[in-house]
C-alpha positions in Angstrom: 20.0 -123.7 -11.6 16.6 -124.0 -13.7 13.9 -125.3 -11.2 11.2 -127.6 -12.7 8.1 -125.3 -13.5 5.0 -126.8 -11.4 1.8 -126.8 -14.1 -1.7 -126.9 -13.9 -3.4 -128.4 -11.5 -0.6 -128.1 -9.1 -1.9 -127.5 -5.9 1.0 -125.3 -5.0 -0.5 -123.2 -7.7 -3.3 -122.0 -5.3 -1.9 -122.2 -2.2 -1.2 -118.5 -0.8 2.1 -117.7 -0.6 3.8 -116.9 2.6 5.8 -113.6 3.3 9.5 -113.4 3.4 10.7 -112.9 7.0 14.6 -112.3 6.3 16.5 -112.2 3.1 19.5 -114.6 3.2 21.4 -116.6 0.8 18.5 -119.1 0.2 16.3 -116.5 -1.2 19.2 -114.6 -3.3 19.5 -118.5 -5.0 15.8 -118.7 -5.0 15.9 -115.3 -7.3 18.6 -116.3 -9.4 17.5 -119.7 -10.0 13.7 -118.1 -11.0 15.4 -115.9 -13.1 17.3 -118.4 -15.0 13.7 -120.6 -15.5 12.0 -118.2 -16.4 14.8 -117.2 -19.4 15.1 -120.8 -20.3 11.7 -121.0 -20.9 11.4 -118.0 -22.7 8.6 -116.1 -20.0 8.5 -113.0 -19.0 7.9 -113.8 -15.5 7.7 -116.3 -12.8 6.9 -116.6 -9.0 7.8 -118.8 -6.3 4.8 -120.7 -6.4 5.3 -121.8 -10.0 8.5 -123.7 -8.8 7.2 -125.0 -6.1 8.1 -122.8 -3.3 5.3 -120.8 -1.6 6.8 -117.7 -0.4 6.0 -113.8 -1.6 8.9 -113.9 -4.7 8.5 -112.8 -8.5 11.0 -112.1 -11.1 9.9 -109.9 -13.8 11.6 -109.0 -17.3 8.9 -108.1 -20.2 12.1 -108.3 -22.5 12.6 -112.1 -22.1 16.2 -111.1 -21.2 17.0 -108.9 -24.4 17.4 -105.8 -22.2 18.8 -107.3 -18.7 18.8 -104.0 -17.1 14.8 -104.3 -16.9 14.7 -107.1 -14.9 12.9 -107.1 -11.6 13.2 -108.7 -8.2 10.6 -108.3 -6.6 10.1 -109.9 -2.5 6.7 -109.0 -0.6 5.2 -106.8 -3.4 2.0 -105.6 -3.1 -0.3 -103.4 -5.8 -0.9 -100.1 -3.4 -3.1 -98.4 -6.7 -4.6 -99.1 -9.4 -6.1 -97.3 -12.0 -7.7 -97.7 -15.7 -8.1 -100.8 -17.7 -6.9 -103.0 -20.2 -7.7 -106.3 -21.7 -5.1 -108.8 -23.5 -3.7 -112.1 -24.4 -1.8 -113.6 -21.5 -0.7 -117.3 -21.4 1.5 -118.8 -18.2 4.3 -121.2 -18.3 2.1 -123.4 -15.4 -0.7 -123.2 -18.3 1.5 -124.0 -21.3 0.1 -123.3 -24.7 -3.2 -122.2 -23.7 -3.8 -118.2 -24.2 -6.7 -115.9 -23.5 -7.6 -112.5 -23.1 -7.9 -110.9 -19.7 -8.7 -107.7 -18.4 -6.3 -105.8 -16.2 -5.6 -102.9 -14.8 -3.7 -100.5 -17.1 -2.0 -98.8 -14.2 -0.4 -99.8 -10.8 1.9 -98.6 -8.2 3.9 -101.4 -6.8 5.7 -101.8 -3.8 8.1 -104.5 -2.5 11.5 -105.1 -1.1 14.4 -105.5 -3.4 16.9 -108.2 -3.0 19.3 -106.2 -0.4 15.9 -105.5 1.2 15.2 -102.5 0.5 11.9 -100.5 0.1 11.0 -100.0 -3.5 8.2 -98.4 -5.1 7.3 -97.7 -8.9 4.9 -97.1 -11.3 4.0 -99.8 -13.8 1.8 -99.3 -17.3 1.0 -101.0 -20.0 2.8 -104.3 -20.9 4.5 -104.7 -17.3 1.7 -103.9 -15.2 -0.3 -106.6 -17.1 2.7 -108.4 -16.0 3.1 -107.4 -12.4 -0.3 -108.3 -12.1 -0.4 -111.9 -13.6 2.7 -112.2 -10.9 1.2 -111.2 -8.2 -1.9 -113.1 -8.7 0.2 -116.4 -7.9 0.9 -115.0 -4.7 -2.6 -115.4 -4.3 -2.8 -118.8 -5.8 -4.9 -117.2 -8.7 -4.2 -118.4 -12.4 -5.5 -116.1 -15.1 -7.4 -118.6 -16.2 -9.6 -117.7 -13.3 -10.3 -114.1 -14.8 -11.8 -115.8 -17.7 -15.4 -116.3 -18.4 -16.5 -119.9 -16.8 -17.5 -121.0 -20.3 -13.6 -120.6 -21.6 -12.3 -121.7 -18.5 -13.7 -124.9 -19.2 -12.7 -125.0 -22.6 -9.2 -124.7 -21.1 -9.4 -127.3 -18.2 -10.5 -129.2 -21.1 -7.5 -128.9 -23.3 -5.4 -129.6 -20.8 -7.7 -132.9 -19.2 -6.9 -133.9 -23.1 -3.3 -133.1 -23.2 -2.5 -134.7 -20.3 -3.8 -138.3 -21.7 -1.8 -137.6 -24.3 1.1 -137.1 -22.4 1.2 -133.9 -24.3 1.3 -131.6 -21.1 4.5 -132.4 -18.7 4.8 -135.6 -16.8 3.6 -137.4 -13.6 6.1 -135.4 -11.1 4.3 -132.1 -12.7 0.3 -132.4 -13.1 -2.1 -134.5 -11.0 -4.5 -136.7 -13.1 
């Protein structure tokens, strides 16, 4: 089922996100449903918080879905090292059509329970950490739009102010005026 995707200024968006305590058939649908969101809208990744449920979940496919096999479930994670650096473009479907760079780490280890709850642990570079990371950050309720400079931060929160008298950005149910 494809969940509505909660947008900016949300406040589920910053809101911590709890832990998993037991991995049941709610949270299988929960990772299935992100999963097809997050393909539907043509992402890369999603977590919980982003439709509206605040608990420690991410799906993660840098392929959009071309190479299913990459796709990641991801429960609990946490980044146990870091290492190097890297700056990009990143955007966010909570954030839609605005894009900046941001700097990242170009390295992390990552680990987390998979969805038979199981303890996983990997290496991610490039591309996909950039990716882990952004993830993970919602966990946090942290937006990358919070790793910007202040100056184009504003310049966002602008845009979107704009957009949303427009009724260019999402409806009533999904932004607060």
């Amino acid at each position: 089922m494809i969940r509505k995707i909660h947008t900016f200024p949300d406040d589920v968006l910053r809101k911590k996100a709890q832990p998993v305590e037991n991995i049941d058939v709610e949270i299988s649908e929960l990772l299935n449903d992100m999963t097809e969101t997050m393909y539907n809208q043509k992402g890369v990744g999603l977590a919980a918080p982003q439709v509206g449920v605040s608990l420690r979940v991410v799906v993660i496919d840098t392929t959009s879905g071309e190479q299913p096999d990459t796709l990641l479930h991801l429960i609990n994670p946490e980044i146990t090292s870091a290492e190097g650096d890297q700056t990009g473009e990143e955007g966010c479907l909570s954030i839609p059509g605005e894009y900046e760079p941001v700097r990242r780490y170009s390295k992390v280890t990552v680990k987390a329970l998979n969805p038979a709850g199981e303890e996983i642990e990997f290496d991610a570079e490039g591309f996909l950490a950039r990716a882990v990371q952004h993830e993970l950050d919602h966990l946090e309720g942290v937006l990358f739009i919070d790793r910007i400079p202040p100056y184009k931060r504003d310049i966002v929160k602008k845009h979107i102010k704009r957009r949303i008298a427009d009724g260019d950005y999402g409806t009533v149910e999904d932004v607060k005026s």
